[in-house]
N, CA and C atoms as an extended XYZ file, in Angstrom:
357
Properties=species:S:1:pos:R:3:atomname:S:1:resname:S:1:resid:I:1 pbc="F F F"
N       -10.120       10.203       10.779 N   UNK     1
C       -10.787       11.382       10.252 CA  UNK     1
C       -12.302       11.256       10.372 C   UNK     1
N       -12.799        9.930       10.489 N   UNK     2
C       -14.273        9.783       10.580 CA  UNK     2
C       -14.691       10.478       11.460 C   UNK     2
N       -14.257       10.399       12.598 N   UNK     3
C       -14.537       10.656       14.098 CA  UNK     3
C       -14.754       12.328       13.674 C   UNK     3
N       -13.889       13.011       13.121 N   UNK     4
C       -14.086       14.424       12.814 CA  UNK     4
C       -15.268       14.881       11.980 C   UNK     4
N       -15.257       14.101       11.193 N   UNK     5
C       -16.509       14.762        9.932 CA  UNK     5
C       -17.307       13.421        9.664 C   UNK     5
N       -17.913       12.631       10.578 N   UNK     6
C       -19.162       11.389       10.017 CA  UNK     6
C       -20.187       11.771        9.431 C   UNK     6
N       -20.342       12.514        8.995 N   UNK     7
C       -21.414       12.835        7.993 CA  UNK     7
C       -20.535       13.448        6.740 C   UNK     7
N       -19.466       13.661        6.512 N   UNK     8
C       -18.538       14.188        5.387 CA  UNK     8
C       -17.352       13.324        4.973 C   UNK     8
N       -17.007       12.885        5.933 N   UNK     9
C       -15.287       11.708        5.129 CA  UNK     9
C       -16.090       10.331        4.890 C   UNK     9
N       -15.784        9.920        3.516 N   UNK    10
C       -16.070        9.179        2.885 CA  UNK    10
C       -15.362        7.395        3.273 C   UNK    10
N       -14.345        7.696        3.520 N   UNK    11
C       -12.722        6.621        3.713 CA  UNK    11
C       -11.696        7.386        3.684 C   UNK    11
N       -10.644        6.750        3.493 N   UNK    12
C        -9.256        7.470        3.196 CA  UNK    12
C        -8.483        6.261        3.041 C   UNK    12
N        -6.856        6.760        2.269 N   UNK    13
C        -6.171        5.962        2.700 CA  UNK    13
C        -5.036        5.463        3.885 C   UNK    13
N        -4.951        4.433        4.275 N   UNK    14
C        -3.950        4.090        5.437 CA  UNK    14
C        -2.682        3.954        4.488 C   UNK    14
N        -1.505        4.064        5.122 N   UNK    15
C        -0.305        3.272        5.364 CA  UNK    15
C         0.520        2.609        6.379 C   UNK    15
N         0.511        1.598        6.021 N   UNK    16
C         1.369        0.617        6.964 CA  UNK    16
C         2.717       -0.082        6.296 C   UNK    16
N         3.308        0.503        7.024 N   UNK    17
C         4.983        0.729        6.133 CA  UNK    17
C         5.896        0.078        7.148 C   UNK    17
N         5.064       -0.477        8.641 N   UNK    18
C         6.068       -1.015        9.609 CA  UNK    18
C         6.590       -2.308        9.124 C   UNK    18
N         6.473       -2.964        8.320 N   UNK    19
C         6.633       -4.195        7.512 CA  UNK    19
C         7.965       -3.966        6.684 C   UNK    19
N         7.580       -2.785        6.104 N   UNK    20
C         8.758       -2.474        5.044 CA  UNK    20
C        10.284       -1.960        5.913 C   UNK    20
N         9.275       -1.255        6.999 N   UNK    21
C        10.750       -0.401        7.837 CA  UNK    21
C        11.327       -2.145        8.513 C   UNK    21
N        10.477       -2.779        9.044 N   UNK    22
C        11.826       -3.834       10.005 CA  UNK    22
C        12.317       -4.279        8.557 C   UNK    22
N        11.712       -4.844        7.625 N   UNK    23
C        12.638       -5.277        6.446 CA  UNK    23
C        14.315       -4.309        6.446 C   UNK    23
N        13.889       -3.192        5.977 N   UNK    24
C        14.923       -2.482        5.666 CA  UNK    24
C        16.341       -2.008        6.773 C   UNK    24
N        15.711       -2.090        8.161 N   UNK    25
C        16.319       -2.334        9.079 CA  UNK    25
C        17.187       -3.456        9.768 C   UNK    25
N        16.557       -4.485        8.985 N   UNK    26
C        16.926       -5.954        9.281 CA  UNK    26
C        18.376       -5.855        8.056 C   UNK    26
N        17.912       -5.240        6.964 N   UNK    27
C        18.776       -5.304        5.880 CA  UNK    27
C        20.126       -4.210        6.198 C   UNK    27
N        19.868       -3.288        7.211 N   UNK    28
C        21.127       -1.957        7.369 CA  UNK    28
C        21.962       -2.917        8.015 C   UNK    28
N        20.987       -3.364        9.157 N   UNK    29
C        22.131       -4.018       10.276 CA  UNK    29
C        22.602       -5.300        9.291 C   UNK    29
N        22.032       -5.795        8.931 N   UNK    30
C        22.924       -7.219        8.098 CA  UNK    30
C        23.941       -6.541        6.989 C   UNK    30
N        24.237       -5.663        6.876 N   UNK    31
C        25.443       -5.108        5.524 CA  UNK    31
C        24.778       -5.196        4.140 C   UNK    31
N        22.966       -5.258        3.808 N   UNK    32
C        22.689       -5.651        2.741 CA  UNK    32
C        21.768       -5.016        2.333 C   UNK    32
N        21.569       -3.957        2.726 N   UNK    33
C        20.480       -3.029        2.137 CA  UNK    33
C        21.201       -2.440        0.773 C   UNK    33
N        20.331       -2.062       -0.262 N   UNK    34
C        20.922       -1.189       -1.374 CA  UNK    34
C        19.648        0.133       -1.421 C   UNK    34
N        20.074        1.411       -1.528 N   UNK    35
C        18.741        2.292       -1.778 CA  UNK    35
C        18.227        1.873       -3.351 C   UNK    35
N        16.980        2.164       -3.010 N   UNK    36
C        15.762        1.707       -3.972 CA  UNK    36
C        14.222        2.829       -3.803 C   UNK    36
N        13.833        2.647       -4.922 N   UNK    37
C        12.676        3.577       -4.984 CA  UNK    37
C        11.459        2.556       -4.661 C   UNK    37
N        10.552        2.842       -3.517 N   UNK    38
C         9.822        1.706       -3.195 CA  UNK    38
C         8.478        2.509       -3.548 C   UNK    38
N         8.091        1.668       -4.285 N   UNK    39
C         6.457        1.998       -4.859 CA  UNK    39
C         4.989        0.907       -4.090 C   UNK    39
N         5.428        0.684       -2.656 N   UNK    40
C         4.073       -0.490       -2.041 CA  UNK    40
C         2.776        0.075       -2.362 C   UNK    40
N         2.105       -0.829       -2.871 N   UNK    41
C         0.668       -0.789       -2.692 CA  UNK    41
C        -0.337       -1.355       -1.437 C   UNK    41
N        -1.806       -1.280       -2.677 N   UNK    42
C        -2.187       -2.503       -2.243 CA  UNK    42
C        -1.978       -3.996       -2.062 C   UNK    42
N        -1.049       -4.389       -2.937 N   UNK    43
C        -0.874       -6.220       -3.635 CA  UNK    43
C         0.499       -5.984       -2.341 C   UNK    43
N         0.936       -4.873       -1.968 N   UNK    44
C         2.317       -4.815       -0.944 CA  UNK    44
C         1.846       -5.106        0.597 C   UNK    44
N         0.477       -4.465        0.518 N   UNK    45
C        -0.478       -4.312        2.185 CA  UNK    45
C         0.691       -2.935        2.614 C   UNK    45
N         1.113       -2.106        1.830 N   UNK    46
C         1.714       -1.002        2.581 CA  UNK    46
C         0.406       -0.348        2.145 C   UNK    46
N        -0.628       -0.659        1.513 N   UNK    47
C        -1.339        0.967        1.484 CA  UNK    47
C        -2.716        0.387        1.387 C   UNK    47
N        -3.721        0.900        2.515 N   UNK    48
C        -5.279       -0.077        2.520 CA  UNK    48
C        -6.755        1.100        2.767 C   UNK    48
N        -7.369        0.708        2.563 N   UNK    49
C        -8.316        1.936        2.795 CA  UNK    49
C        -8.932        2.026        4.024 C   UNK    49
N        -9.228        2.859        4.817 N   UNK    50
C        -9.649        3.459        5.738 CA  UNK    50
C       -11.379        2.557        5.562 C   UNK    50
N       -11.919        2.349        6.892 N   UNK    51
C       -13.226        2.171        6.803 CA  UNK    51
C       -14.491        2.780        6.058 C   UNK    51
N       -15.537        2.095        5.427 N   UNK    52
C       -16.041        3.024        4.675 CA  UNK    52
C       -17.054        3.302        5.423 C   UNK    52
N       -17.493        5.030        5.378 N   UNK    53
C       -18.693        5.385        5.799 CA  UNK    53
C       -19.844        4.401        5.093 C   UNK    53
N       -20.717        4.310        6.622 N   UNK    54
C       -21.928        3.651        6.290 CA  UNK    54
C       -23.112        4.161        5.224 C   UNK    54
N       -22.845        5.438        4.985 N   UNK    55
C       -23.315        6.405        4.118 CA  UNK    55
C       -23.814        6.144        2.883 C   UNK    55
N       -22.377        5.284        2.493 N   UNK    56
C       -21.723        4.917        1.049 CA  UNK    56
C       -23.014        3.545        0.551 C   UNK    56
N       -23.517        3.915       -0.366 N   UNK    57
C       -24.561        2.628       -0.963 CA  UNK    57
C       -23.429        1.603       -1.419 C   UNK    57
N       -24.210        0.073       -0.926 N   UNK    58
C       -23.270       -1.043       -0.999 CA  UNK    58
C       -22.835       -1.152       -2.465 C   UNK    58
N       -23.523       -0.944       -3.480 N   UNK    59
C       -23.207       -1.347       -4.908 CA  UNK    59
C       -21.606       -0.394       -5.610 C   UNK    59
N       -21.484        0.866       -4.428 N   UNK    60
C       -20.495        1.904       -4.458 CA  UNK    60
C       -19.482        0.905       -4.018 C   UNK    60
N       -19.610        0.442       -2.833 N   UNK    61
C       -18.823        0.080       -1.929 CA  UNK    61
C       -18.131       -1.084       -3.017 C   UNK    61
N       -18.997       -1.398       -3.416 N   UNK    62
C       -18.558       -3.050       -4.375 CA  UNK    62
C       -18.431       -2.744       -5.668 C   UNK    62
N       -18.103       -1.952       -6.008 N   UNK    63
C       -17.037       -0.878       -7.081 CA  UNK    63
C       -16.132       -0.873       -6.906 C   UNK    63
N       -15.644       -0.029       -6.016 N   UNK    64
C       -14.705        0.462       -5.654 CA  UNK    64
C       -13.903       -1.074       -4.741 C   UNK    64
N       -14.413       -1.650       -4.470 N   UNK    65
C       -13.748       -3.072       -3.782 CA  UNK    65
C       -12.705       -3.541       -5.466 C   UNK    65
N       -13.716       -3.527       -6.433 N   UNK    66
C       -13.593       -4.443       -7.755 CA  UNK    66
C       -12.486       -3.881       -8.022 C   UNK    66
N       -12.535       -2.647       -7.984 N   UNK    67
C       -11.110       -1.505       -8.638 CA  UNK    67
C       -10.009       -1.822       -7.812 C   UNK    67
N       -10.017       -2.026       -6.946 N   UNK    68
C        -9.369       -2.142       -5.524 CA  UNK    68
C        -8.009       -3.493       -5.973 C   UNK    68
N        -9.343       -4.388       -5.899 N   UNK    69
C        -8.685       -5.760       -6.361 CA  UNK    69
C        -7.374       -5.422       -7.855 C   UNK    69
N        -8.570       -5.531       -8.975 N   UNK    70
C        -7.996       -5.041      -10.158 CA  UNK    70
C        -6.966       -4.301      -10.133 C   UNK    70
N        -6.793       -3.098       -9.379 N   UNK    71
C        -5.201       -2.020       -9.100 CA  UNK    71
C        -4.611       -3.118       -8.496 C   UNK    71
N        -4.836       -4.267       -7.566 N   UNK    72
C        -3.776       -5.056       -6.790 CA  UNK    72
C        -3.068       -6.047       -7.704 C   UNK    72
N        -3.887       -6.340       -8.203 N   UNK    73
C        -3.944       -7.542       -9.052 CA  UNK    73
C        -2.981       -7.394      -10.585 C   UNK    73
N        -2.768       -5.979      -10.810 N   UNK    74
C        -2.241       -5.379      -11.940 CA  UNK    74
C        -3.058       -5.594      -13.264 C   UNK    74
N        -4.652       -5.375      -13.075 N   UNK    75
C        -5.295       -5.701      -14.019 CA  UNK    75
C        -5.986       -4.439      -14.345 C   UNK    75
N        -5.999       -3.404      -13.270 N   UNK    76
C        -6.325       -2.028      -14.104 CA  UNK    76
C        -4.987       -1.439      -13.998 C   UNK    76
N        -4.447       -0.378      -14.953 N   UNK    77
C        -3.790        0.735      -14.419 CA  UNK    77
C        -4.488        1.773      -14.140 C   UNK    77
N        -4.380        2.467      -13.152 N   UNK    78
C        -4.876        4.090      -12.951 CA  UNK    78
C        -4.402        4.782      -13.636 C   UNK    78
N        -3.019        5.011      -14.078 N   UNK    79
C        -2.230        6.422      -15.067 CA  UNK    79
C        -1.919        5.656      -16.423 C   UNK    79
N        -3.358        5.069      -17.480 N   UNK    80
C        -3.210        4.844      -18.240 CA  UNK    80
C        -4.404        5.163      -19.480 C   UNK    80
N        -3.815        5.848      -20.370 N   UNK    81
C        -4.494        6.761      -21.293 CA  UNK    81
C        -6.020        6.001      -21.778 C   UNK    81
N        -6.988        6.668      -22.079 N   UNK    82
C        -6.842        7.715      -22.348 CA  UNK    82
C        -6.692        9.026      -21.211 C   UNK    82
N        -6.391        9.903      -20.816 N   UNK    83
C        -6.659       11.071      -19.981 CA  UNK    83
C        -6.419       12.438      -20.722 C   UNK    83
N        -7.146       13.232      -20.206 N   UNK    84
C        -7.259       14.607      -20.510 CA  UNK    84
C        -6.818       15.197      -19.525 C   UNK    84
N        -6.860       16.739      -20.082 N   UNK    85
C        -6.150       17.438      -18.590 CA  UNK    85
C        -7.616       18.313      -18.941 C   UNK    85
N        -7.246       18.999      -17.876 N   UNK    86
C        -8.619       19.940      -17.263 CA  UNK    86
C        -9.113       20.616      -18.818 C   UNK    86
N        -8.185       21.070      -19.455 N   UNK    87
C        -8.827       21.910      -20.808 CA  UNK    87
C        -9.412       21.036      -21.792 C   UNK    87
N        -9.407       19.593      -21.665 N   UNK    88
C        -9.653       18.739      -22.261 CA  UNK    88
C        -9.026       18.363      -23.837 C   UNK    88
N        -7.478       18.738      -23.574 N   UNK    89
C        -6.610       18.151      -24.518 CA  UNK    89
C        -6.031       16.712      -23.723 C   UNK    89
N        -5.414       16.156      -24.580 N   UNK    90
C        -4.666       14.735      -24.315 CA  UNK    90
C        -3.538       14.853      -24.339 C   UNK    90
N        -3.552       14.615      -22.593 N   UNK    91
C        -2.459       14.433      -21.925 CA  UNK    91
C        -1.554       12.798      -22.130 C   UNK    91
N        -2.182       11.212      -21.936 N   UNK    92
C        -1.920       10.406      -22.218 CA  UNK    92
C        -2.773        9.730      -23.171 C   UNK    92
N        -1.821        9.318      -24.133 N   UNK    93
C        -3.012        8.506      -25.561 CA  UNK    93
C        -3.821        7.567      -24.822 C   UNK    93
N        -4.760        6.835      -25.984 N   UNK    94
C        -5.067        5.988      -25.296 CA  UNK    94
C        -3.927        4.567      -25.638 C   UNK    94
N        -3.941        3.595      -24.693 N   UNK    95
C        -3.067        2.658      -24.201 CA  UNK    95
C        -1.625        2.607      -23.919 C   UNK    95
N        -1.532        4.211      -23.594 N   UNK    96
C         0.115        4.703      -22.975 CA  UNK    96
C         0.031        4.528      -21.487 C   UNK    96
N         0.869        4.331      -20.802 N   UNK    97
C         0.634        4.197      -19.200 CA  UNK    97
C         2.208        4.906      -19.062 C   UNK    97
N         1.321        5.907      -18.048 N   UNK    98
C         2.537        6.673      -17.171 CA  UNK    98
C         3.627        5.549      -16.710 C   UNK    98
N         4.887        6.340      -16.531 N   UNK    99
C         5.795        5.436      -15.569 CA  UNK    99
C         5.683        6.716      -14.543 C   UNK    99
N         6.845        5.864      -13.505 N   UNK   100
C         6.854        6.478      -12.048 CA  UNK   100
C         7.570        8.300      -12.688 C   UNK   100
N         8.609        8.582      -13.128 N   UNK   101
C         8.886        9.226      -13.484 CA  UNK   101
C         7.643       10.538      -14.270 C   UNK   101
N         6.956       10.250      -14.894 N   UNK   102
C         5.666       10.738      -15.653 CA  UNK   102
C         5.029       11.267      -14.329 C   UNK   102
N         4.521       10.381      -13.770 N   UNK   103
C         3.494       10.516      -12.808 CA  UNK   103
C         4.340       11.569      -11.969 C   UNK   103
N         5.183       11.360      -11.122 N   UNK   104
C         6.311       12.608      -10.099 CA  UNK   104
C         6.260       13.506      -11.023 C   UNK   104
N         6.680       14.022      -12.012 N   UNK   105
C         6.550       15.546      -12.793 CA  UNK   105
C         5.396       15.672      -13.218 C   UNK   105
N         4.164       15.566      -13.146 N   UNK   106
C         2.751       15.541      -13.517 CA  UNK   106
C         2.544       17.069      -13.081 C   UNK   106
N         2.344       18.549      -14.227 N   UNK   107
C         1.720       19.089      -13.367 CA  UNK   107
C         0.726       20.121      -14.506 C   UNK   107
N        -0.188       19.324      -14.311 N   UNK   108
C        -1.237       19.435      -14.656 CA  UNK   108
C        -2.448       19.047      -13.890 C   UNK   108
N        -3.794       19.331      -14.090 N   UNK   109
C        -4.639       18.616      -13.303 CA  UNK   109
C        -6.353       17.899      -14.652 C   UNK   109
N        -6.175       16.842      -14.020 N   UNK   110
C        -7.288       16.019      -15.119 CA  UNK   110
C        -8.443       16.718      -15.594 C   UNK   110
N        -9.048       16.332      -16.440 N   UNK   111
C       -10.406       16.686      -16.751 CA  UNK   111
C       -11.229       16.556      -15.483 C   UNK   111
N       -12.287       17.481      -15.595 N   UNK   112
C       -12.990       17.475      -14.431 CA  UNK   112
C       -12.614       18.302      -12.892 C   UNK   112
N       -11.615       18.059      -12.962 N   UNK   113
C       -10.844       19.326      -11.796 CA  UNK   113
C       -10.978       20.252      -11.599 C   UNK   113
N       -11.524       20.742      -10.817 N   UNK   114
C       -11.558       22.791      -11.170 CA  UNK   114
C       -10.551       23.464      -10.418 C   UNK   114
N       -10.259       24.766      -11.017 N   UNK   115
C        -9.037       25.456       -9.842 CA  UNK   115
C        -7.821       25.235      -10.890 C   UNK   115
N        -7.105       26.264      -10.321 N   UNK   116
C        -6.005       26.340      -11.108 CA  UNK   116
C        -4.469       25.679       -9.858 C   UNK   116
N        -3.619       25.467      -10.785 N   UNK   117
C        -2.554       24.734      -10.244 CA  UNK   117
C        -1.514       25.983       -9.408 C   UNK   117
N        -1.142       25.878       -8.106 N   UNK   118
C        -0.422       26.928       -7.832 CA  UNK   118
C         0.768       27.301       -8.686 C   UNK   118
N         1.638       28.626       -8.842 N   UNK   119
C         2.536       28.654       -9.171 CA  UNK   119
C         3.268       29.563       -8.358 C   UNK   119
């Protein structure tokens, strides 16, 4: 996406899921796969960030590295309270953390968001 907008895309994220597919392939043909809900991350290397524009001031860059780690590391959660939703009621208390379930029916949008949610 850089190549399209270098003065506008910031990063993004990648996925690299060819790891997970020969796994799971290795597992059809051997008789031993079971279906499962696969949540890879970062700490998985299924999900990495895109290069960062040079744009980006280093002290940003080394933020967002720290968070990076911390989400891998399971030392921050992202979907964990406190949060608001856009009207600025409370959506998650503080020290509740979404599960996967929470997060998939989420439909609301956070504080700070503007725009309304389609219906």
């Amino acid at each position: 996406m850089a190549r399209f907008g270098p003065d506008a895309h910031l990063t993004g994220s990648m996925v690299h899921w060819g790891g997970y597919y020969t796994d799971t392939a290795k597992a059809v043909l051997s008789k031993k796969w079971k279906p499962e809900d696969v949540w890879g991350g970062f700490s998985a290397g299924m999900v990495k960030m895109a290069p960062y524009n040079k744009a980006i001031p280093k002290d940003v860059v080394a933020t967002v590295e720290t968070f990076k780690k911390q989400i891998s590391d399971g030392t921050f959660t992202i979907f964990e309270g406190p949060i608001n939703a856009q009207d600025g009621s409370i959506k998650v208390s503080q020290g509740t953390k979404l599960n996967d379930g929470d997060i998939l029916s989420m439909n609301w949008y956070v504080e700070g968001v503007e725009g309304a949610l389609p219906q």
